[in-house]
C-alpha positions in Angstrom: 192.5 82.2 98.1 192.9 80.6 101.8 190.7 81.4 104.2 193.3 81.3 107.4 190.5 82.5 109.8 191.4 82.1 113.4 189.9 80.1 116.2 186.9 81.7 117.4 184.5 80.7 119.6 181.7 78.0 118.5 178.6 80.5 119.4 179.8 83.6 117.5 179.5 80.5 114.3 175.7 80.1 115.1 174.9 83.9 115.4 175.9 83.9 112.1 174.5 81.5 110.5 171.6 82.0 112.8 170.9 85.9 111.5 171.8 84.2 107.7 168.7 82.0 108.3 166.8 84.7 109.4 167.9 87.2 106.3 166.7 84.2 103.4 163.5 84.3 105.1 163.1 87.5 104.9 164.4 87.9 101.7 161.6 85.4 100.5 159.0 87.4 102.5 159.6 90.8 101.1 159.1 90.4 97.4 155.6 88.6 98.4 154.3 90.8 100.6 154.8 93.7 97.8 152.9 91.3 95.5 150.2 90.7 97.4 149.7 94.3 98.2 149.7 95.5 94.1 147.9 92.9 93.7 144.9 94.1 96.3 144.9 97.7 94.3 148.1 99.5 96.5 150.1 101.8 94.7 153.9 102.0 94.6 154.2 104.6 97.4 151.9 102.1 100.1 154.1 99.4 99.2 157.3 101.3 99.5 155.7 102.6 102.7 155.7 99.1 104.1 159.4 98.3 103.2 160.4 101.6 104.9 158.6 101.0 108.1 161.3 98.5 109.6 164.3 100.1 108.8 162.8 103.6 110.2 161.9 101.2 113.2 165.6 100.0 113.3 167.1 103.7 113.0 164.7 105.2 115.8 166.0 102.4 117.9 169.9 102.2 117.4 170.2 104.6 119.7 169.4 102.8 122.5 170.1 99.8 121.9 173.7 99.5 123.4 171.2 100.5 126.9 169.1 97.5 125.8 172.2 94.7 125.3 173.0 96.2 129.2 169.9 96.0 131.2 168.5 92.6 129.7 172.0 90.9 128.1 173.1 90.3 124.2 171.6 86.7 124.3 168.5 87.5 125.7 167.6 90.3 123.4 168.8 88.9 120.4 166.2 85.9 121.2 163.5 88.5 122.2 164.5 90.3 118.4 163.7 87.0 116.5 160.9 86.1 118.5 158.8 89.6 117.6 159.9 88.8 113.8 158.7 85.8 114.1 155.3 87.2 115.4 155.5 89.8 112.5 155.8 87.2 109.8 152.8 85.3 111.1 150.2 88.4 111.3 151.0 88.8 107.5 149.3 85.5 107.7 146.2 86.4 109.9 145.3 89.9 108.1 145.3 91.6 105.0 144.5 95.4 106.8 146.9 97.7 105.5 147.5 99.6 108.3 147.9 96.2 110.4 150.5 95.5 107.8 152.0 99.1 108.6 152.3 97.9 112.3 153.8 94.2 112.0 156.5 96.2 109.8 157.1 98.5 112.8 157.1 94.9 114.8 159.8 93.1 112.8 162.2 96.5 112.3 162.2 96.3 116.4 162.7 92.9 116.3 165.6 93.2 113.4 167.4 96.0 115.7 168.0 93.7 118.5 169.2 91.0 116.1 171.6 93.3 113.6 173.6 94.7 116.3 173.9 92.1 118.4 175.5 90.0 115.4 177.6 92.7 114.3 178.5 93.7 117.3 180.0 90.0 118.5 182.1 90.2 115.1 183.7 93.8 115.5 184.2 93.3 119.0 185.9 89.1 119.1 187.4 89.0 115.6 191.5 90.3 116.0 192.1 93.3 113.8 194.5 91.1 111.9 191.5 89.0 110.5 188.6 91.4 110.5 188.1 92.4 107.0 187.9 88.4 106.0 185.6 87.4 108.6 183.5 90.4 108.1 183.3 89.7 104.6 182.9 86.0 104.9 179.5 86.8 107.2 178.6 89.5 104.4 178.9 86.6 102.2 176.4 84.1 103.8 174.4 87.0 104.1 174.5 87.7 100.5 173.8 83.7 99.7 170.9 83.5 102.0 169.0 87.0 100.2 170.1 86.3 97.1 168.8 82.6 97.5 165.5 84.1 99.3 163.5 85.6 96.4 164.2 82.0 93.9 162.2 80.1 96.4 158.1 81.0 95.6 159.4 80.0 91.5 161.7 77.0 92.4 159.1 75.5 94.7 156.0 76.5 93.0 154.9 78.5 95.9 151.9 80.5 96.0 152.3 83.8 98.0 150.5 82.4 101.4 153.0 79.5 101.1 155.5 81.7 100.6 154.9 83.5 103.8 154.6 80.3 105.8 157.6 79.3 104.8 159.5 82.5 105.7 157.4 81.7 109.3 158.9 78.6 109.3 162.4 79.6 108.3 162.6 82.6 111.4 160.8 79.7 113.7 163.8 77.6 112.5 166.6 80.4 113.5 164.8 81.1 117.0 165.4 77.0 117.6 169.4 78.3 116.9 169.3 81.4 119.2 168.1 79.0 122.4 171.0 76.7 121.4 173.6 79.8 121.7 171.9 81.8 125.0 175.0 80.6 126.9 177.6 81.9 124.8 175.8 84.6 123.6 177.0 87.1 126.3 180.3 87.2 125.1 181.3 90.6 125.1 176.2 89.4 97.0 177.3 85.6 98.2 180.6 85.9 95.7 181.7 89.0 96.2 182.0 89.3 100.2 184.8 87.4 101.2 187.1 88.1 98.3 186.2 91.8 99.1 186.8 91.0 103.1 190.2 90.1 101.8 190.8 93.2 99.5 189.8 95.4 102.4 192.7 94.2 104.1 194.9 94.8 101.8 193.8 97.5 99.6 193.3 101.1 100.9 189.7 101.7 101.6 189.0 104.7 99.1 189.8 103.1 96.5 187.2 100.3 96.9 185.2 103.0 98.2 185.6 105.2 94.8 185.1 102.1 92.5 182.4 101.1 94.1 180.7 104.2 94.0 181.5 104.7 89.7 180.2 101.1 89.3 176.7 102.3 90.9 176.3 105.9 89.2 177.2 103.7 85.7 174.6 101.1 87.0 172.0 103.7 87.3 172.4 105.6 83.8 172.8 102.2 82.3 168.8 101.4 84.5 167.4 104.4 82.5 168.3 102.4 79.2 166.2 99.1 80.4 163.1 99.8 78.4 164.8 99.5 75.4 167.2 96.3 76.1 165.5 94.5 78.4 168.8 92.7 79.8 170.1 95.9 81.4 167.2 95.1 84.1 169.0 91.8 85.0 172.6 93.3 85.1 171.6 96.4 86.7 169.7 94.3 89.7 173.0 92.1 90.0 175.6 95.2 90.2 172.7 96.9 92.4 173.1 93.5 94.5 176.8 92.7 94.9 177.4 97.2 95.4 175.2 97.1 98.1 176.8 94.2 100.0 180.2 95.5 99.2 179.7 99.0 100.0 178.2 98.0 103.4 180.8 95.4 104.0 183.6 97.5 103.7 181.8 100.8 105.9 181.6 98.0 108.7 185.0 97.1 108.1 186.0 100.9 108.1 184.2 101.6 111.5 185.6 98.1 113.2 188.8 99.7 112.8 188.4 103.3 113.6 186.7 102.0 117.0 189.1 99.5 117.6 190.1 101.1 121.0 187.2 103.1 121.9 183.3 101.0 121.4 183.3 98.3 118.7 179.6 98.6 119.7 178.8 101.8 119.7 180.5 102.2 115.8 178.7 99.1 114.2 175.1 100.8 115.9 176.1 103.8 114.7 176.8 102.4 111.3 173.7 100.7 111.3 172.3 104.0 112.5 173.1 105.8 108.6 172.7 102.5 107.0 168.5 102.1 108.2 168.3 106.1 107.3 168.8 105.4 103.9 167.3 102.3 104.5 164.5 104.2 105.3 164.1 106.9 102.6 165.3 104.5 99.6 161.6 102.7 99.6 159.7 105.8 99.6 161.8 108.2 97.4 161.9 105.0 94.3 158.2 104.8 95.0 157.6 108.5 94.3 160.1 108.1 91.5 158.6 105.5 90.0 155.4 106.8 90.1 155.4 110.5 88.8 159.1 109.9 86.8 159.2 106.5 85.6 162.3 104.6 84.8 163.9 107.4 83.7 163.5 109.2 87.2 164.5 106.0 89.3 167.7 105.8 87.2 168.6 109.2 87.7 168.5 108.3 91.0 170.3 105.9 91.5 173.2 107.5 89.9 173.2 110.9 91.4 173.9 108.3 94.9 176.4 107.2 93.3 178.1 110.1 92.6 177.5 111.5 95.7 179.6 108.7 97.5 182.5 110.1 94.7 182.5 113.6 96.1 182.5 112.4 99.4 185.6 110.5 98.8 187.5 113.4 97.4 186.5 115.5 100.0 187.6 112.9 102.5 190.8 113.0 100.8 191.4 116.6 100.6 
């Protein structure tokens, strides 16, 4: 399918693929740091503890962000966001205190605030309405390439977790090169599945993606409880788990770029964000209880009374 995306300006380019370099590396980081915590003795609920902490530091700051973006400008901040990610990734490097690790987590969530709305901000508020669901989902999709790309590094490049962690150092040092290149045009007021869904979304009414969407994750969880016996499940339930939460997101952005069209483009995609890092949030800490005390069984459940959640809020939507 064309793409037929209209002229935009060259820095709103580099914001993206500056926040896609900055998603891989994190996306590498992540899955290391929660190795080398089980492997010092910590148990599910400290490690989920440690993914929480950034997007609880992200949610507690949405709300004034917008005040942020005004008082010190969208470039500036966004710079200022990579820079204490940055800093984050490298204490990982210099420390193996838990409760350090607690903090740095806290660091790079502040850091991610800035950086997440400022990028998603630029796209609801400069991409015409006409165009919006493909160029959202064409962000979503380099998005989706760079985490899905992330966690393959460590095995492809026989990495051993410290060099793993330098590298996601080196990869955040690499997109904080790319913000300094954009700081004059920043004040401008699943990899596969993003753009072709970007295009659906403008096409297709958006309960309907909404709906299947939904059924695909509360099938995806039932199938998860099944994994101990068919190992493969585990593989298909991670990749539906991958390209649902992308979509899902994706098309909620798209959603609220329209409904604030006229009043805050802003102030909808912070908002967004907002619910997004609540859940964000609570999904670390309620799979590491789950796994814990239920077991597969528990985290499968889950995962599939979300999903049907996100049904009955549909139907109630339409009613």
């Amino acid at each position: 399918m064309p793409l037929n995306l209209p002229a935009l300006p060259a820095g709103l380019w580099r914001v993206m693929l500056g926040t896609t370099l900055v998603v891989s590396s994190y996306s590498l980081l992540n899955p290391v740091l929660a190795v080398r915590l089980q492997t010092a003795g910590a148990s599910n609920l400290a490690v989920g503890l440690v993914a929480m902490l950034p997007f609880l530091s992200v949610a507690l700051l949405v709300p004034v962000v917008s005040r942020v973006f005004d008082r010190v400008g969208v470039g500036r901040a966004y710079r200022i966001g990579l820079l204490l990610e940055l800093l984050a990734c490298l204490g990982y490097l210099l420390t193996n205190d838990y409760r350090a690790w607690c903090g740095l987590s806290l660091m790079a969530g502040i850091g991610a605030a800035a950086a997440w709305n400022a990028t998603e901000g630029l796209i609801a508020h400069n991409v015409p309405a006409t165009h919006r669901g493909r160029l959202t989902g064409l962000y979503q999709a380099l998005l989706g390439a760079g985490m899905a790309l992330g966690p393959f590094l460590p095995g492809l490049l026989g990495l051993t977790p410290t060099g793993a962690n330098v590298l996601a150092a080196a990869g955040l040092a690499l997109g904080l090169g790319a913000a300094t290149s954009i700081a004059g045009v920043l004040g401008m007021d699943s990899f596969a599945l993003q753009y072709p869904l970007g295009w659906l979304a403008d096409h297709v009414p958006s309960r309907r993606l909404f709906a299947s969407g939904a059924a695909l994750l509360a099938l995806s969880g039932v199938a998860f409880t099944q994994a101990a016996a068919w190992p493969p499940l585990l593989w298909l339930c991670a990749a539906l788990w991958g390209g649902l939460g992308g979509a899902l997101y994706t098309l909620s952005m798209i959603r609220v770029a329209h409904d604030f069209e006229d009043t805050s483009a802003l102030a909808g995609t912070s908002a967004m964000i907002a619910g997004y890092t609540a859940g964000g949030a609570l999904g670390p800490l309620v799979s590491g209880w789950f796994f814990d005390h239920a077991g597969v069984g528990g985290q499968g459940t889950w995962l599939a009374v979300l999903g049907l959640s996100l049904l009955v809020l549909q139907r109630r939507r339409r009613a």
